[in-house]
N, C-alpha and C positions, 0 to 999 in steps of 0.2 A: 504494500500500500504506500509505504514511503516514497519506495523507489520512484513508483508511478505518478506522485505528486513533485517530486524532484522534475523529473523528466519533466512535467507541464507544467511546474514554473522556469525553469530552461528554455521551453519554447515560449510561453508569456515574454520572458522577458526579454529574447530576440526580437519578437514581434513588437512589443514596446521601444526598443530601438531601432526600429527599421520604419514604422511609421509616421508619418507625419508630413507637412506640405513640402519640405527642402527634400530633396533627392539626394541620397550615399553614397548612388551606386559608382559617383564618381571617384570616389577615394579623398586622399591629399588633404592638403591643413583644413583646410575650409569642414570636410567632415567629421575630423579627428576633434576638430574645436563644439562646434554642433551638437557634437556627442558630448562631451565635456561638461559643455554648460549647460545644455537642455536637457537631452534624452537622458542623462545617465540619472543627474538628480532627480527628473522626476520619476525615472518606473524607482528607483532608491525610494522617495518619498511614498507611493503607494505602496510598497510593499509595508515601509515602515509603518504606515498610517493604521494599513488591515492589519498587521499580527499585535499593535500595541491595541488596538479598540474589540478586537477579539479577547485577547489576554483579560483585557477589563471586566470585558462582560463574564466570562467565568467566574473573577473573584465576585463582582454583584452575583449573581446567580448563586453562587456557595454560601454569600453572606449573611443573604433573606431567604434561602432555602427555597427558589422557588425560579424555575427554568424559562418562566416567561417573561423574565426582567431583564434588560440592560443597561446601560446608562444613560441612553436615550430617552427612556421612559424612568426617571429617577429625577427629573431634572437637572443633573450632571452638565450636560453642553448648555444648557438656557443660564445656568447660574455663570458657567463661565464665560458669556458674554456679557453677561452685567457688569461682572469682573473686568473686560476690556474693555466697555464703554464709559466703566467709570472710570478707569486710568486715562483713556482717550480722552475725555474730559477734564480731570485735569491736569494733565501734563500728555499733551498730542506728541512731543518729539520725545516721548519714553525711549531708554532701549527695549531690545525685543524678550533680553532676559526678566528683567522688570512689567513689560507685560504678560509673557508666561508665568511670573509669580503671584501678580494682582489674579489672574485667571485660576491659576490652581486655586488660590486660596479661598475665592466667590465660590468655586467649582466643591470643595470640600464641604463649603459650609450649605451650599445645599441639597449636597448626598446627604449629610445629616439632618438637615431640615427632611427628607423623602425615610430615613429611616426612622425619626421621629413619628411620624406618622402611619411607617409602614406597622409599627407597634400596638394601634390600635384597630387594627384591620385584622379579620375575621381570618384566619387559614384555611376554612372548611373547601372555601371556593380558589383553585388559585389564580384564576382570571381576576379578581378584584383588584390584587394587589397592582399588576401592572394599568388595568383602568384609576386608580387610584393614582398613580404615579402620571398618569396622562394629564390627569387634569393638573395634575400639580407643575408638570414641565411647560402645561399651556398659558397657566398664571405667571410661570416664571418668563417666558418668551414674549406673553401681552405686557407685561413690565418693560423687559429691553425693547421690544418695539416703541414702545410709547415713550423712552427715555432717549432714543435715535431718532424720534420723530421731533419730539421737541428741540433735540440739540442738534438736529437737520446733521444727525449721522445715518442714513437709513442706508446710506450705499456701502459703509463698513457693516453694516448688520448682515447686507445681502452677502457681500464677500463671506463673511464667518459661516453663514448658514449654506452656502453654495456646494462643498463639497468638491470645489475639482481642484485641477491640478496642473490644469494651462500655465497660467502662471509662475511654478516652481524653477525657478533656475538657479544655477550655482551659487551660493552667500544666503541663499535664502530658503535654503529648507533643514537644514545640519541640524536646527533644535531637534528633528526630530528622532536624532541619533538619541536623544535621551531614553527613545521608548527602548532601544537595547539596552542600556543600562538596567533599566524599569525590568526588564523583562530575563536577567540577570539573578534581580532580587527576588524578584518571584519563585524563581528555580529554588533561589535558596531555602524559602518557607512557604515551599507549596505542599510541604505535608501540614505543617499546621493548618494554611488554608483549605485544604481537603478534608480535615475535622469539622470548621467549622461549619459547612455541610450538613454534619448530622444533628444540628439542634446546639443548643447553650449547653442544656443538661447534660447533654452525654460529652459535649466536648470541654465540660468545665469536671466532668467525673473523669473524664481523661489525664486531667492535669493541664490543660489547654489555659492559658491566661487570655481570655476570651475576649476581652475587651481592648486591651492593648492589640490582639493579632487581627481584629475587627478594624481598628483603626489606622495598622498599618495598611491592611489591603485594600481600605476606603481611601489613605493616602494615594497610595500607588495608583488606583482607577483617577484618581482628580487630577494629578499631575498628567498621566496618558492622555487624558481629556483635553486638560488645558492643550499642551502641546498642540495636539491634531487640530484641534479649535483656529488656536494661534496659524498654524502655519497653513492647512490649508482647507480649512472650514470642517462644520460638522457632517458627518457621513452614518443615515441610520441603518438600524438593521445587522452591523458587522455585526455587533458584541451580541445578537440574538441566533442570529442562525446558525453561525458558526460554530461554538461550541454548544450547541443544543443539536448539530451530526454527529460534530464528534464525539459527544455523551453516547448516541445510542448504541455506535460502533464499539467502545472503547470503555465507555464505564465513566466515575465521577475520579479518577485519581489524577490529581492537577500534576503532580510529577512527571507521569508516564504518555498523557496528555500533553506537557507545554508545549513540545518543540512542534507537533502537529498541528494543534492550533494557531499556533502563531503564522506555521504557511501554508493554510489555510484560509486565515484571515488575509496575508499579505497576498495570496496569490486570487482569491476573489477579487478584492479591491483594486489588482491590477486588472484582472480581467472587466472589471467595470470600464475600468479608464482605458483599455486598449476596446474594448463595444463603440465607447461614448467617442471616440473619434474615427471609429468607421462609418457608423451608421448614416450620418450626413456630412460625408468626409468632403470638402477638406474643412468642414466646419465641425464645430465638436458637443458634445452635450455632456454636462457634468458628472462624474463616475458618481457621485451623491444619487444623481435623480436613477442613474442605470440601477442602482445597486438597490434603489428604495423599490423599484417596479418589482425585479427579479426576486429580494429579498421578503417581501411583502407575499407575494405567490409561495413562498418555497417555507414560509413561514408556516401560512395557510397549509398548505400539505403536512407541515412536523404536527400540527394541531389533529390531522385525521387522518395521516397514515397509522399502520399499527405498530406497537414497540414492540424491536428485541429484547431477547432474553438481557437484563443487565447483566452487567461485569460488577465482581464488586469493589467496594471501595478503596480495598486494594490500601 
């Protein structure tokens, strides 16, 4: 199975740099440069973008025990554009580090605000919790629109919310090298995050320090968040479908799990943005909007195909 996802992210990514309006086929500086600054950083940026927002959504998912959630529906990306349009507000010539900070930390503070909440919400049904989470990311989105509307920022909102990836060129997408770091640390305590999984009770009768390991992996989601935000907008659906396949094939163990997920995620997301500039080539349509149609249907199927036998938790 590896292998076979290797192999098709190898052909992804040739075709992501083979694509596009400038022709290759002629060789010589002019190509070598082309590549350099365009092509390379961006399929670099998609890949990064899918395996850090996949990654995420597994720690949601483990966190609230509940496979229909991601960050998208957490209000996760609504809070961390609050977060950038209040920095944009007041200091427009921030650096980019300083924005991705202001971002993380909106971004933190309203996974918390969503898991506050998700507290008193009923488990019987698990579709509530993510309608719950809808409305709450829609209050947080009619804020930042009405806060870009008033401070006639509406065209930085649309960039953040757009999803693509046109615009990535050299200098300007490297933040998102953080998500490998991010995804580094995960490795490291993705056994604990695979406890928390099973409930408080059984992962605090484990020895599990439940609330610090909760807070690191609600860190690590805000910070992925922010990033992807910041550099090149919000993109739904990763942190859902993607590891709600590879749960059924594979089981809930985030160890044995990460490195699939992550190119899985990354290799979706490219394949989004290698669609979104065929389909009406040479003009392009955002890997965001590709991935919400495609993700949206393949969602719908995870909702009413039948499950395998689980793996266990391993």
């Amino acid at each position: 199975m590896r292998i076979w996802l290797v192999l098709f992210l190898t052909l992804l990514i040739g075709a992501s740099l083979g694509i596009g309006v400038a022709d290759l086929s002629g060789g010589g500086t002019d190509a070598g440069l082309l590549l350099a600054i365009s092509r390379w950083p961006r399929t670099a940026a998609a890949l990064l973008a899918g395996a850090g927002l996949a990654l995420a959504g597994v720690v949601v998912q483990l966190t609230v025990q509940n496979r229909l959630v991601e960050p998208g529906l957490t209000g996760t990306p609504e809070a961390a554009m609050i977060g950038l349009l209040g920095i944009t507000i007041v200091s427009p010539g921030a650096p980019i580090l300083l924005k991705m900070g202001a971002a993380a930390m909106a971004a933190l503070v309203g996974t918390l605000g969503f898991l506050a909440l998700a507290h008193h919400v009923p488990r019987r049904d698990p579709v509530l919790l993510p309608l719950v989470g809808l409305v709450y990311g829609g209050i947080l989105g009619a804020a930042a629109l009405w806060g870009a509307w008033v401070t006639d920022l509406l065209q930085y909102l649309g960039a953040w919310t757009a999803g693509e990836f046109s615009g990535v060129l050299r200098g300007r997408y490297e933040l998102l090298w953080i998500v490998a770091g991010l995804g580094l640390l995960l490795w490291c305590v993705a056994d604990r995050i695979t406890i928390l999984g099973l409930g408080e009770a059984q992962a605090r009768s484990l020895g599990l320090d439940y609330c610090q390991t909760s807070r690191l992996g609600l860190g690590i989601v805000s910070v992925t968040v922010a990033v992807v935000v910041v550099t090149v907008g919000a993109l739904p659906f990763v942190g859902l479908v993607v590891p709600n396949i590879v749960s059924r094939w594979r089981g809930d163990n985030l160890r044995a799990n990460l490195g699939l997920i992550a190119l899985s995620g990354g290799g979706a997301v490219l394949a989004a943005d290698v669609i979104g500039r065929l389909v009406r080539f040479p003009y392009e349509i955002p890997a965001g909007t590709i991935f919400a149609v495609a993700g949206a249907g393949i969602f719908l199927w995870l909702l009413h195909a039948p499950r395998a036998g689980r793996v266990a938790h391993g």
